[in-house]
HTML snippet that shows the backbone in 3Dmol.js (N, CA, C, O; Angstrom):
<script src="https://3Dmol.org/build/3Dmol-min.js"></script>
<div id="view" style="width:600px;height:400px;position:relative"></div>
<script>
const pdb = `
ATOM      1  N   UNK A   1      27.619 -49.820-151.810  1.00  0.00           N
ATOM      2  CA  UNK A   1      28.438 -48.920-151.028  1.00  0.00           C
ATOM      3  C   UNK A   1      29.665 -49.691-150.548  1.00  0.00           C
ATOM      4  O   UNK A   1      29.597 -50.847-150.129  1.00  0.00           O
ATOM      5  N   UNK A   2      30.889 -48.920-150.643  1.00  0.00           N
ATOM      6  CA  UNK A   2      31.648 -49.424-149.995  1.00  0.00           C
ATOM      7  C   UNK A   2      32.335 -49.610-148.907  1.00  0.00           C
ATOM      8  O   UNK A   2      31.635 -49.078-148.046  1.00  0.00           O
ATOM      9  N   UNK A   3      33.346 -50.066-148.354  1.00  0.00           N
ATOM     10  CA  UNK A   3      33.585 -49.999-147.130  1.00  0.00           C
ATOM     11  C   UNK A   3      34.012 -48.903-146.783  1.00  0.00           C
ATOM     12  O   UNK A   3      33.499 -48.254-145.871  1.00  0.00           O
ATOM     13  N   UNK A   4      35.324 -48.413-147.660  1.00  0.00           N
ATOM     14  CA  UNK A   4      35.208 -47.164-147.316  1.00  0.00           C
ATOM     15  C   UNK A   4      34.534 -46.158-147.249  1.00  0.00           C
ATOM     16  O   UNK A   4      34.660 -45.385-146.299  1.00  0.00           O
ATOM     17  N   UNK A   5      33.534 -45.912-148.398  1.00  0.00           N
ATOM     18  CA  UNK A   5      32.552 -45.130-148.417  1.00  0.00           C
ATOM     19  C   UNK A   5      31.539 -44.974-147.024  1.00  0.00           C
ATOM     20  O   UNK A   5      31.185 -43.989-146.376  1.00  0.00           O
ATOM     21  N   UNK A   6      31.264 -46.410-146.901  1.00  0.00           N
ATOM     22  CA  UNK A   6      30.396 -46.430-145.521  1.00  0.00           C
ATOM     23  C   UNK A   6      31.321 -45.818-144.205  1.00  0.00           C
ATOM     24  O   UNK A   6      30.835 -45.122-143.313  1.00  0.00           O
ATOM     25  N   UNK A   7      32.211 -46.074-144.253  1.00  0.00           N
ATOM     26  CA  UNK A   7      33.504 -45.480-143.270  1.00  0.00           C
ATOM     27  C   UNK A   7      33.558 -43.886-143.095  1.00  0.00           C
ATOM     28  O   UNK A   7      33.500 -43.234-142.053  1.00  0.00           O
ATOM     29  N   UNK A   8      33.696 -43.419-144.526  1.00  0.00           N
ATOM     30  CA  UNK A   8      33.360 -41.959-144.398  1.00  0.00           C
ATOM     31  C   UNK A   8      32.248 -41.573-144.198  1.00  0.00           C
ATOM     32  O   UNK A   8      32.085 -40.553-143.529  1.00  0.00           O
ATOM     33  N   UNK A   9      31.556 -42.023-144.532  1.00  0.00           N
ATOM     34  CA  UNK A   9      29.833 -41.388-144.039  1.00  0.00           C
ATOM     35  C   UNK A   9      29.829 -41.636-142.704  1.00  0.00           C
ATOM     36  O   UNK A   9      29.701 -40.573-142.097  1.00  0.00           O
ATOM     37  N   UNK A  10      29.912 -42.579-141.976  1.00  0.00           N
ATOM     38  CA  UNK A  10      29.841 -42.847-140.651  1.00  0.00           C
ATOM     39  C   UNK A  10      30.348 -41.700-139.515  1.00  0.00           C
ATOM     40  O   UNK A  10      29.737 -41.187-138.578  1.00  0.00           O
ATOM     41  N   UNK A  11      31.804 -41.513-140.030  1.00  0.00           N
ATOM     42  CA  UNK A  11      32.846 -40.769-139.510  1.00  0.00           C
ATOM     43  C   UNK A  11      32.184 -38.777-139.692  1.00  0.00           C
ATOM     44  O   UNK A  11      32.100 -37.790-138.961  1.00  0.00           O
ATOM     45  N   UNK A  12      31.940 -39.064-140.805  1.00  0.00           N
ATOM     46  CA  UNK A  12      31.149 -37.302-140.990  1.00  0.00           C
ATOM     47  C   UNK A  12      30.062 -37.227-140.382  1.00  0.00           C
ATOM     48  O   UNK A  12      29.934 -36.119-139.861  1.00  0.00           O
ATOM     49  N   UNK A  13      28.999 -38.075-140.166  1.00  0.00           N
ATOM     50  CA  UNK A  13      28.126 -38.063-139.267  1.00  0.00           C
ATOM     51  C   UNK A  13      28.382 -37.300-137.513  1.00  0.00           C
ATOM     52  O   UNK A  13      28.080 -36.281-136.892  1.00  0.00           O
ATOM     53  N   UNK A  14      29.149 -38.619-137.316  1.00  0.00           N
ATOM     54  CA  UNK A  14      30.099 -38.579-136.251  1.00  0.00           C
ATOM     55  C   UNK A  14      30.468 -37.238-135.828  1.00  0.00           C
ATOM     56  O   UNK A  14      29.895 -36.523-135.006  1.00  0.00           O
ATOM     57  N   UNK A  15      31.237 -37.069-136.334  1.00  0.00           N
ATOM     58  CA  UNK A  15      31.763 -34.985-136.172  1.00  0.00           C
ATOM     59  C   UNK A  15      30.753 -34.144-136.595  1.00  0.00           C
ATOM     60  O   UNK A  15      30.523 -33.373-135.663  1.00  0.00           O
ATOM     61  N   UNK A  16      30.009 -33.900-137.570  1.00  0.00           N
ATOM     62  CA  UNK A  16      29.277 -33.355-137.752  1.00  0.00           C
ATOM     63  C   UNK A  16      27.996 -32.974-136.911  1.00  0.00           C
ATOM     64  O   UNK A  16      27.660 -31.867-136.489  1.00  0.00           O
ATOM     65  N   UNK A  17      27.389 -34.175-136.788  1.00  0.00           N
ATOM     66  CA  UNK A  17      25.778 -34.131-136.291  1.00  0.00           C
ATOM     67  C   UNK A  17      25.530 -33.557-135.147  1.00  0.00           C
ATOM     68  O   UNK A  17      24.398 -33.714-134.689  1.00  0.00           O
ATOM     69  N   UNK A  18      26.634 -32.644-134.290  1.00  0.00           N
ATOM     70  CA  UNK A  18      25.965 -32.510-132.860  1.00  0.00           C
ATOM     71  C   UNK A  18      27.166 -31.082-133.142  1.00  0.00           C
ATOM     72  O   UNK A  18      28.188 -30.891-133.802  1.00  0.00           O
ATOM     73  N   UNK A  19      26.164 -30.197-132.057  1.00  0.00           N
ATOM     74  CA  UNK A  19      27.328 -28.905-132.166  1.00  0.00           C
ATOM     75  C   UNK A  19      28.389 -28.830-131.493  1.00  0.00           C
ATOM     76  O   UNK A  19      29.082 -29.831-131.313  1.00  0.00           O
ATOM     77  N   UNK A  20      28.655 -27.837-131.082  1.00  0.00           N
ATOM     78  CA  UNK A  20      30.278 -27.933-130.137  1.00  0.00           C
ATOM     79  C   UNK A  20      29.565 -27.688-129.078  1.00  0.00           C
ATOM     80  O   UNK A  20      29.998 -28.226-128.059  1.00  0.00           O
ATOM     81  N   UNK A  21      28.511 -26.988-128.951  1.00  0.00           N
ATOM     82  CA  UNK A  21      28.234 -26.482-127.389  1.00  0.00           C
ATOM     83  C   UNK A  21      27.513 -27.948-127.019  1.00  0.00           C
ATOM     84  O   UNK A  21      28.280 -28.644-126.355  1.00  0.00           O
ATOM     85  N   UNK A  22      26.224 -28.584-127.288  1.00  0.00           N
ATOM     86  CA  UNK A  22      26.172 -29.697-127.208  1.00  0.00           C
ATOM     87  C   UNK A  22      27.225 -31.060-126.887  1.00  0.00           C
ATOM     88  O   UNK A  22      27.012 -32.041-126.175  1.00  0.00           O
ATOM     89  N   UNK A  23      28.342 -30.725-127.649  1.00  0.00           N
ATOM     90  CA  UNK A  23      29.339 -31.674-127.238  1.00  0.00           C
ATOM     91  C   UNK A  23      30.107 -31.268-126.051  1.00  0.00           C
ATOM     92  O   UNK A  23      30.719 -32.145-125.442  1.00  0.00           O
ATOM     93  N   UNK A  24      30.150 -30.093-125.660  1.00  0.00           N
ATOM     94  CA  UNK A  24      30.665 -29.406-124.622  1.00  0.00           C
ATOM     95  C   UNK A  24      29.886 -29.811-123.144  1.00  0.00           C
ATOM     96  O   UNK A  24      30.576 -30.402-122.314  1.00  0.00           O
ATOM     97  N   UNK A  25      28.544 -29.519-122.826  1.00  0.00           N
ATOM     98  CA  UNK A  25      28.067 -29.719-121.744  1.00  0.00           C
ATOM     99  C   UNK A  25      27.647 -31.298-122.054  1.00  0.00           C
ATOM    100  O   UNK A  25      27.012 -31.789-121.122  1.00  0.00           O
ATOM    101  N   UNK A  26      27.902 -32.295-123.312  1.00  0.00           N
ATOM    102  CA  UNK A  26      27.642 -33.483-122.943  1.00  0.00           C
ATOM    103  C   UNK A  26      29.013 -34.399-122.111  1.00  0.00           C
ATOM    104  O   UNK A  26      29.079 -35.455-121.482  1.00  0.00           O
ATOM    105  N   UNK A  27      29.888 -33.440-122.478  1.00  0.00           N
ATOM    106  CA  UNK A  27      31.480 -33.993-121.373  1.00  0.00           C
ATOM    107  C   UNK A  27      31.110 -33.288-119.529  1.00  0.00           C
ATOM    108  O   UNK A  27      31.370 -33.622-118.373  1.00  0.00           O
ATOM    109  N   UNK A  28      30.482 -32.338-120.132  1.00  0.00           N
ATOM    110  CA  UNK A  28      30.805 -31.996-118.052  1.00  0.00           C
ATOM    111  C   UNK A  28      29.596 -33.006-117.500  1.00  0.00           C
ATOM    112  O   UNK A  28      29.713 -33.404-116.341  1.00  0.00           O
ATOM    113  N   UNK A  29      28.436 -33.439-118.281  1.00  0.00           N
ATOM    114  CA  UNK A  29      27.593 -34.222-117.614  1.00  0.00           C
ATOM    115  C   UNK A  29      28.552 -35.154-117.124  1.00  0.00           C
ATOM    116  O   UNK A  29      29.005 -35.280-115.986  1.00  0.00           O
ATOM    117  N   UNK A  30      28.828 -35.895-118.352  1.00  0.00           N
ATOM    118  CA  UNK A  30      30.108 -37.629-118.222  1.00  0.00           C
ATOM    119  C   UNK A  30      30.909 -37.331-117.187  1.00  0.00           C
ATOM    120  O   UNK A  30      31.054 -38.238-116.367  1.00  0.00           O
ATOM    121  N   UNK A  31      31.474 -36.311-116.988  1.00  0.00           N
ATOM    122  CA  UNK A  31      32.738 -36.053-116.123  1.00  0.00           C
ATOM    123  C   UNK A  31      31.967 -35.993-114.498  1.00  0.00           C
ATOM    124  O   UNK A  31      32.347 -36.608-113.501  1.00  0.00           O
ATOM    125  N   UNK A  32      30.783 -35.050-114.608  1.00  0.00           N
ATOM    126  CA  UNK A  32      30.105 -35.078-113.146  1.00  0.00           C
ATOM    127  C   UNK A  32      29.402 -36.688-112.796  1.00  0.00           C
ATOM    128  O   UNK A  32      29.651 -37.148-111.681  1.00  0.00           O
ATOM    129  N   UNK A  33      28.871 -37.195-113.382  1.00  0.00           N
ATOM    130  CA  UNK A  33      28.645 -38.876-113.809  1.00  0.00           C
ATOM    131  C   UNK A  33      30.111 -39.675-113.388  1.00  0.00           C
ATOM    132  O   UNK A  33      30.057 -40.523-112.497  1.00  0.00           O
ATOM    133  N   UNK A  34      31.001 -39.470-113.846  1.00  0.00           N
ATOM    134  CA  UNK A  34      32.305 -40.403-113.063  1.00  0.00           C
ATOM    135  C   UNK A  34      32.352 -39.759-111.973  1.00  0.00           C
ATOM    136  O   UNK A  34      32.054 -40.531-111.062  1.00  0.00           O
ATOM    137  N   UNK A  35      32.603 -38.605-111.547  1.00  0.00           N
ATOM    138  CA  UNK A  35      33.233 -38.176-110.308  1.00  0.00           C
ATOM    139  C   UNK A  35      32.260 -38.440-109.382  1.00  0.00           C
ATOM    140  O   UNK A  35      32.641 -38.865-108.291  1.00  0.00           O
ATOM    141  N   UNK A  36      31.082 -38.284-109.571  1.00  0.00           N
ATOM    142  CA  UNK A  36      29.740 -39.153-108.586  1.00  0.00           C
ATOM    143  C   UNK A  36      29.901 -40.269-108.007  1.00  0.00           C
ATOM    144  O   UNK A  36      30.112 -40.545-106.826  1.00  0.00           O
ATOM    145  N   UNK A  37      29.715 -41.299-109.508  1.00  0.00           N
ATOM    146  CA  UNK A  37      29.905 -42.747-109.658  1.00  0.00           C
ATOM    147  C   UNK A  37      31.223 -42.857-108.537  1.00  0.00           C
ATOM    148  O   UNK A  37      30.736 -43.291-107.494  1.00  0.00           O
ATOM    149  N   UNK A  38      32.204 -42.705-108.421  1.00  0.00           N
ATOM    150  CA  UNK A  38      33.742 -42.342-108.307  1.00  0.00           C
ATOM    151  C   UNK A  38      33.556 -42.230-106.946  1.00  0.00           C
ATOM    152  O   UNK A  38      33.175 -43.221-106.323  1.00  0.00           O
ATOM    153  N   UNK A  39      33.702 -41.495-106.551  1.00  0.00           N
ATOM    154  CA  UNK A  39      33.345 -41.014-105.051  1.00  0.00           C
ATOM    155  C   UNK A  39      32.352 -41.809-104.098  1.00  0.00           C
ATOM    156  O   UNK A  39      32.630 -42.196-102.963  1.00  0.00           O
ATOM    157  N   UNK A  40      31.000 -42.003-104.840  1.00  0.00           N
ATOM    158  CA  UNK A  40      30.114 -42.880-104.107  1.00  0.00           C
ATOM    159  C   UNK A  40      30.172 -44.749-104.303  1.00  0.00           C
ATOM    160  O   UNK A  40      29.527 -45.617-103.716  1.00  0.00           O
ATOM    161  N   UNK A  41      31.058 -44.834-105.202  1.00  0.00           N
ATOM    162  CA  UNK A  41      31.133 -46.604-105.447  1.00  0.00           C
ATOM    163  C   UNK A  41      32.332 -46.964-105.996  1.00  0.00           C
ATOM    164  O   UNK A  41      32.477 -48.185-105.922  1.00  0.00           O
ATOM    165  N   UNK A  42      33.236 -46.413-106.509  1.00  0.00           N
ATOM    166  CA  UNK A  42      35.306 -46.667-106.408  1.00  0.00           C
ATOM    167  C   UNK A  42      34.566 -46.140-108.345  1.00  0.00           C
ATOM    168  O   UNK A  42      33.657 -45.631-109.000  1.00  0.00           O
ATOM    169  N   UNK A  43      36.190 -46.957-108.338  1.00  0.00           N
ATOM    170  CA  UNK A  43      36.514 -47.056-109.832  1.00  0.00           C
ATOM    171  C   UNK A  43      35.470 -48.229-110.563  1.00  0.00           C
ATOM    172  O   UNK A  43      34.569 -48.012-111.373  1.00  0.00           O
ATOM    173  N   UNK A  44      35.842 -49.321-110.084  1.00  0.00           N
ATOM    174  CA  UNK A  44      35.113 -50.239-111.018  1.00  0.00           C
ATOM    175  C   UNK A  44      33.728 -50.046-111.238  1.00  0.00           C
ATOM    176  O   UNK A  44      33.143 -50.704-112.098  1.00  0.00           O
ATOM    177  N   UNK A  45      33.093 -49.121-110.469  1.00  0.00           N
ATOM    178  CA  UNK A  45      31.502 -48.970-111.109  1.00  0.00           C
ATOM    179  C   UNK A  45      31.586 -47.667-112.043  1.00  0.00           C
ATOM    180  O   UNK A  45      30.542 -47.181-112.479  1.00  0.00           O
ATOM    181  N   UNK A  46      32.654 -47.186-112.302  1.00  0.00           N
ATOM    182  CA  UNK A  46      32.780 -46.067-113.000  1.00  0.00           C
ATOM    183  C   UNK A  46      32.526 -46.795-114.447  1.00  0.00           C
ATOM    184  O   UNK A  46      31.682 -46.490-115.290  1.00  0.00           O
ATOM    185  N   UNK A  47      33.655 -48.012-114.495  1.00  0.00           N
ATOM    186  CA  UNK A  47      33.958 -48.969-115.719  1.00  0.00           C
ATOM    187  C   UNK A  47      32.554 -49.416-115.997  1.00  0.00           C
ATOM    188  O   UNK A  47      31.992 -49.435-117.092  1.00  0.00           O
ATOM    189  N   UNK A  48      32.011 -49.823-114.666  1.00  0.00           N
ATOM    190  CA  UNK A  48      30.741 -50.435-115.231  1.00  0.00           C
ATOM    191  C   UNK A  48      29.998 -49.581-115.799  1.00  0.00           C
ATOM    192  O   UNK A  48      29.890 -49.820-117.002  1.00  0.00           O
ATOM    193  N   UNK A  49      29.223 -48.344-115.325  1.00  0.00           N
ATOM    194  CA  UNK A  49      28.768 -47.669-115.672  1.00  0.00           C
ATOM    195  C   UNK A  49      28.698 -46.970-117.139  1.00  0.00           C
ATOM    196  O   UNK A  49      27.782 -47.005-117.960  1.00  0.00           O
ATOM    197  N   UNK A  50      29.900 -46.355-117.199  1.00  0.00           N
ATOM    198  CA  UNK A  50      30.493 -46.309-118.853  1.00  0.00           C
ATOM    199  C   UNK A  50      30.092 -47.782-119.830  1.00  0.00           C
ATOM    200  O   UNK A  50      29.645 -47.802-120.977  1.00  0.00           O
ATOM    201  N   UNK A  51      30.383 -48.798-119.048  1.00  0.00           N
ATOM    202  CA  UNK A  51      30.076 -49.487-120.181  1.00  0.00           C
ATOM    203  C   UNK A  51      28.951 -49.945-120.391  1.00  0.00           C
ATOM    204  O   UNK A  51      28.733 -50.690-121.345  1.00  0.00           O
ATOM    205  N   UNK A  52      27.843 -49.504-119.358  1.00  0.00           N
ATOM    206  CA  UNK A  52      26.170 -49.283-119.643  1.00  0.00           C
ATOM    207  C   UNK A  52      26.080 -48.430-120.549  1.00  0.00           C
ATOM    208  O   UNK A  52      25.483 -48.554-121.618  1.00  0.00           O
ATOM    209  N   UNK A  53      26.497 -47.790-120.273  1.00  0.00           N
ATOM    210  CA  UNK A  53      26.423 -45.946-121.493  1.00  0.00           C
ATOM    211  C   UNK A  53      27.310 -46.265-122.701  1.00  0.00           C
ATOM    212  O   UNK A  53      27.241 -45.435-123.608  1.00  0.00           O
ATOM    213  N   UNK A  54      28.262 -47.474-122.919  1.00  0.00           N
ATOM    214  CA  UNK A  54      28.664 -47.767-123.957  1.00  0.00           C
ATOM    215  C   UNK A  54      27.608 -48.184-124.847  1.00  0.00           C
ATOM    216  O   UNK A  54      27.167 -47.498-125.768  1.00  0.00           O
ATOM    217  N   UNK A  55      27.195 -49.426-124.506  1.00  0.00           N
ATOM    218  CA  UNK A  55      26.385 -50.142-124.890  1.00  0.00           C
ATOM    219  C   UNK A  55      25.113 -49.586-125.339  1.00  0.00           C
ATOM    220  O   UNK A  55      24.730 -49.834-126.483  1.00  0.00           O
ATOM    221  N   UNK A  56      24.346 -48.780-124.467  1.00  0.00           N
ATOM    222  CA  UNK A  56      23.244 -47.522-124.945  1.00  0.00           C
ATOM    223  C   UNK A  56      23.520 -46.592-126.020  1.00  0.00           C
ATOM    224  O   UNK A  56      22.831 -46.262-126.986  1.00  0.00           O
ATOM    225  N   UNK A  57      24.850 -46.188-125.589  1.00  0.00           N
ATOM    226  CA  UNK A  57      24.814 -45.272-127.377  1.00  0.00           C
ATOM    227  C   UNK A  57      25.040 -45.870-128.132  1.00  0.00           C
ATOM    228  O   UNK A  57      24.517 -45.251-129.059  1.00  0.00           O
ATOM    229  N   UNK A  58      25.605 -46.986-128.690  1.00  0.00           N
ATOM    230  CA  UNK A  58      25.592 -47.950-129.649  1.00  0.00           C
ATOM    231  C   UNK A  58      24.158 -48.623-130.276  1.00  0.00           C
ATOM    232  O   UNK A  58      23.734 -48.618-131.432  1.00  0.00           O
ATOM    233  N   UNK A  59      23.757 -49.035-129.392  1.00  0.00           N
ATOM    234  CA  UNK A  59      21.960 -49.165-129.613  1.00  0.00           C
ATOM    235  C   UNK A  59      21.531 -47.836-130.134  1.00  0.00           C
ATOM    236  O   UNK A  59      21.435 -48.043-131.344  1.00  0.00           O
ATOM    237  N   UNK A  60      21.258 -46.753-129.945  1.00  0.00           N
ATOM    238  CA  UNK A  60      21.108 -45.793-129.800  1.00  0.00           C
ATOM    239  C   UNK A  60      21.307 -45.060-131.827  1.00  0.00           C
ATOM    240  O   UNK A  60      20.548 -44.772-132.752  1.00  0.00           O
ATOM    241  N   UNK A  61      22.597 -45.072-131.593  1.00  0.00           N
ATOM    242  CA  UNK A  61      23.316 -44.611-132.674  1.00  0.00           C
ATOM    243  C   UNK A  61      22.880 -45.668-134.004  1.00  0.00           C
ATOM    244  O   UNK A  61      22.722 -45.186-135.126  1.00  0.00           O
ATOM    245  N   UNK A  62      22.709 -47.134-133.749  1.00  0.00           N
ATOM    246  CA  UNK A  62      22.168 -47.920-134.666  1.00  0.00           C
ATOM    247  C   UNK A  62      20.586 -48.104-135.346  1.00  0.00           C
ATOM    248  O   UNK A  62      20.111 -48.523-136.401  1.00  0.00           O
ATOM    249  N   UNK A  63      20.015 -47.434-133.871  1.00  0.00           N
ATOM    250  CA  UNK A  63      18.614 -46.841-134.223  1.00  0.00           C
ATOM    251  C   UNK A  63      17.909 -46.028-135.008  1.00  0.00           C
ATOM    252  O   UNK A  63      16.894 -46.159-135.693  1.00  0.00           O
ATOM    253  N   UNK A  64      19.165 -44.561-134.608  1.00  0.00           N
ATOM    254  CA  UNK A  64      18.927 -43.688-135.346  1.00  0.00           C
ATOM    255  C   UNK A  64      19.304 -44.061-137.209  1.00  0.00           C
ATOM    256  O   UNK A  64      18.494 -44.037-138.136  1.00  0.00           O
ATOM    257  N   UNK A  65      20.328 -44.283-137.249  1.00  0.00           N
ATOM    258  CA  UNK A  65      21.247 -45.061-138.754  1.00  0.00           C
ATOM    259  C   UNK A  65      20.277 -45.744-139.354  1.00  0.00           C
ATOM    260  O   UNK A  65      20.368 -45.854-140.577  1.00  0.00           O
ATOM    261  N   UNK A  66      18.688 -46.601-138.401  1.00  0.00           N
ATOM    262  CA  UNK A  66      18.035 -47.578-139.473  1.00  0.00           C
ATOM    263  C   UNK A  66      17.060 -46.434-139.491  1.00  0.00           C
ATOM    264  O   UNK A  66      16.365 -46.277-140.495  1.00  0.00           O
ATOM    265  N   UNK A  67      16.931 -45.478-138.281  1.00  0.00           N
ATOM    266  CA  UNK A  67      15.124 -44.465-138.608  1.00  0.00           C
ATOM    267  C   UNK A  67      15.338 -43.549-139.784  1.00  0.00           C
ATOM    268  O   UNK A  67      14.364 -43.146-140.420  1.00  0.00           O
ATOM    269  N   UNK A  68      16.811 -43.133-140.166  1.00  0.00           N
ATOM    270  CA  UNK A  68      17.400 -41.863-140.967  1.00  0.00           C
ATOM    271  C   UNK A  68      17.727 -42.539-142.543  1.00  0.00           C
ATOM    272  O   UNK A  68      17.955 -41.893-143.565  1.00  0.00           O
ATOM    273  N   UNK A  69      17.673 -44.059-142.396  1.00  0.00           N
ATOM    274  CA  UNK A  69      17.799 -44.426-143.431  1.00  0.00           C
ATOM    275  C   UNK A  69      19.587 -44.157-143.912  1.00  0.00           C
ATOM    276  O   UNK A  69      20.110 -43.656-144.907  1.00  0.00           O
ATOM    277  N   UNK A  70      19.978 -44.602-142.999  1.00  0.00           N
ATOM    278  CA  UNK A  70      21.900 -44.607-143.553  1.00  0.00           C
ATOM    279  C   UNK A  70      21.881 -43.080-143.358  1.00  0.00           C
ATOM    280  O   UNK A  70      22.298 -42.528-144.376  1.00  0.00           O
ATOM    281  N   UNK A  71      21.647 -42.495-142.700  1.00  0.00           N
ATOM    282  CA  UNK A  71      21.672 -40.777-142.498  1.00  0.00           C
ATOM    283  C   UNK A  71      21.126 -39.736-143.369  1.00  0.00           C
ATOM    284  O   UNK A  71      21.105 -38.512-143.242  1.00  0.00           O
ATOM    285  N   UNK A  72      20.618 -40.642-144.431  1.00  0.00           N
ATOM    286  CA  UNK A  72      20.103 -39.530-145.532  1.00  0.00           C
ATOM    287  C   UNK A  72      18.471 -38.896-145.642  1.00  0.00           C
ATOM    288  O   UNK A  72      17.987 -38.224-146.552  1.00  0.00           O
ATOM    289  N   UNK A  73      17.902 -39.324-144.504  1.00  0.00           N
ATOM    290  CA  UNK A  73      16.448 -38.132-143.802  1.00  0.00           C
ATOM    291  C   UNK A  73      16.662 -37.659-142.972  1.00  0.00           C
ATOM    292  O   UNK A  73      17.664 -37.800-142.272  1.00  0.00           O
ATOM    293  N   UNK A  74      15.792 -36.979-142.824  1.00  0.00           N
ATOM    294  CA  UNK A  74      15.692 -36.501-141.195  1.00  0.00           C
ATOM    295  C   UNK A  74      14.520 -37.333-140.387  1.00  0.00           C
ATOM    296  O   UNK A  74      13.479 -37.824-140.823  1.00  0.00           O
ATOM    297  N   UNK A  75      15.202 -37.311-138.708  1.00  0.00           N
ATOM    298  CA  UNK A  75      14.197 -37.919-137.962  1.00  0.00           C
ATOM    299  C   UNK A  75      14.282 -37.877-136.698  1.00  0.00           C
ATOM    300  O   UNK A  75      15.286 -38.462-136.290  1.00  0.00           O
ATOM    301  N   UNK A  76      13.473 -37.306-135.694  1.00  0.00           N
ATOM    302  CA  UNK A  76      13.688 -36.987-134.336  1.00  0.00           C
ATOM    303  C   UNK A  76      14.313 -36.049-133.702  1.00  0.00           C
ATOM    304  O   UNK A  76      13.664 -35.016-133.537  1.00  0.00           O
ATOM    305  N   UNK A  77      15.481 -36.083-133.249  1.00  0.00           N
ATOM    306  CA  UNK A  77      16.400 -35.024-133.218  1.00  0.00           C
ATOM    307  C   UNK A  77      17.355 -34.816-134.528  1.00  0.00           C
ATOM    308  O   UNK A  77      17.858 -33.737-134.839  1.00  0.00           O
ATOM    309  N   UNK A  78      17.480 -35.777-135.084  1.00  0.00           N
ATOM    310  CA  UNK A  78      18.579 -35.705-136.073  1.00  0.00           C
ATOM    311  C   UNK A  78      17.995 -34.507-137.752  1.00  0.00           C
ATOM    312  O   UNK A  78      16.998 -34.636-138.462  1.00  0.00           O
ATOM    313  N   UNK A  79      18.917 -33.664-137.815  1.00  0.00           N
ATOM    314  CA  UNK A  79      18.538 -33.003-139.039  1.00  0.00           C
ATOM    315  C   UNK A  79      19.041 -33.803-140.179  1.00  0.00           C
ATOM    316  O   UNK A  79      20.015 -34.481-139.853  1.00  0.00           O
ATOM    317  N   UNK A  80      18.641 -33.950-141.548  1.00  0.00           N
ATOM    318  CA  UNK A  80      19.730 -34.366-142.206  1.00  0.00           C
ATOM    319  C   UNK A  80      20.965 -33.413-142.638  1.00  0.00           C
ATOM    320  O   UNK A  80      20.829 -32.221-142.916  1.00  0.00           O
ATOM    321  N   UNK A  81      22.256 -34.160-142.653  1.00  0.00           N
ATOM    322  CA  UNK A  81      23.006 -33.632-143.246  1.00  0.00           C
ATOM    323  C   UNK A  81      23.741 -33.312-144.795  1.00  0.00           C
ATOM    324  O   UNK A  81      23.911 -34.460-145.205  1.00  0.00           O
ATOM    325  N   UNK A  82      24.243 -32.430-145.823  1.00  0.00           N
ATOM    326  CA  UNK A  82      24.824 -32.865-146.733  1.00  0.00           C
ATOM    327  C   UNK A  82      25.835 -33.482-146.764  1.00  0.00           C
ATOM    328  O   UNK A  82      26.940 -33.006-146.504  1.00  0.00           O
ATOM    329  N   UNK A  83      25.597 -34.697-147.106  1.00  0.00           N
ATOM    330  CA  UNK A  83      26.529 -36.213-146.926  1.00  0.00           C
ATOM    331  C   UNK A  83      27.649 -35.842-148.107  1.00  0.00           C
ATOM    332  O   UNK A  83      27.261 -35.424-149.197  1.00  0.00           O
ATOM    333  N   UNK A  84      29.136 -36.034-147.798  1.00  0.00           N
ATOM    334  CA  UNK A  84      30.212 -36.019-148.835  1.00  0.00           C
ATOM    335  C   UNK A  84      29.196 -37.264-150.120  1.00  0.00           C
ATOM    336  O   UNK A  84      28.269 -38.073-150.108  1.00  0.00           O
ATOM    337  N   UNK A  85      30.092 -36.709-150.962  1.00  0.00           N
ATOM    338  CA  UNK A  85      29.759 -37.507-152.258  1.00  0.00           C
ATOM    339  C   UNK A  85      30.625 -38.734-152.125  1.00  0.00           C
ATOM    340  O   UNK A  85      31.806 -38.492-151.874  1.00  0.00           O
ATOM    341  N   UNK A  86      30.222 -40.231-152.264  1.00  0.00           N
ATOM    342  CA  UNK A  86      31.085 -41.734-152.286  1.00  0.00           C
ATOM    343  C   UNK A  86      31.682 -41.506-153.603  1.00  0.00           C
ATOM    344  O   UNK A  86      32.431 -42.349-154.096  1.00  0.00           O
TER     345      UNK A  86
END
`;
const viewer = $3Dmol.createViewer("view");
viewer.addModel(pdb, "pdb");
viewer.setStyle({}, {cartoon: {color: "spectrum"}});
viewer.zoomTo();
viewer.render();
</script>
């Protein structure tokens, strides 16, 4: 596989795998999550915070990528998708 190839698969995953409404109430959580964070401890625990939740979906997202087998099963929450052709 190539780089690019792996690039596009990654990226279609990416947009693809989650719906709009899902992506929708997963921003007002984040947004009620800073303005919390925000209000009860400044800015810089906002930074921190996010970058706990950086770090978790990255783990997260790399987990799923080794359980799905490069995205091409299904497993857990994840359905598989029809992957563009490399």
């Amino acid at each position: 596989m190539t780089l690019r190839s792996w690039w596009n698969r990654e990226k279609y995953v990416a947009i693809h795998a989650q719906t709009w409404r899902f992506r929708v109430v997963k921003y007002i959580v984040l947004i009620a999550i800073a303005v919390g964070v925000y209000q009860s401890f400044g800015g810089y625990a906002v930074l921190w915070v996010f970058g706990v939740l950086l770090v978790l979906a990255l783990a997260m997202h790399f987990f799923y990528r080794c359980m799905t087998k490069a995205w091409t099963e299904s497993w857990g929450g994840y359905k598989k998708l029809d992957l563009p052709k490399e």
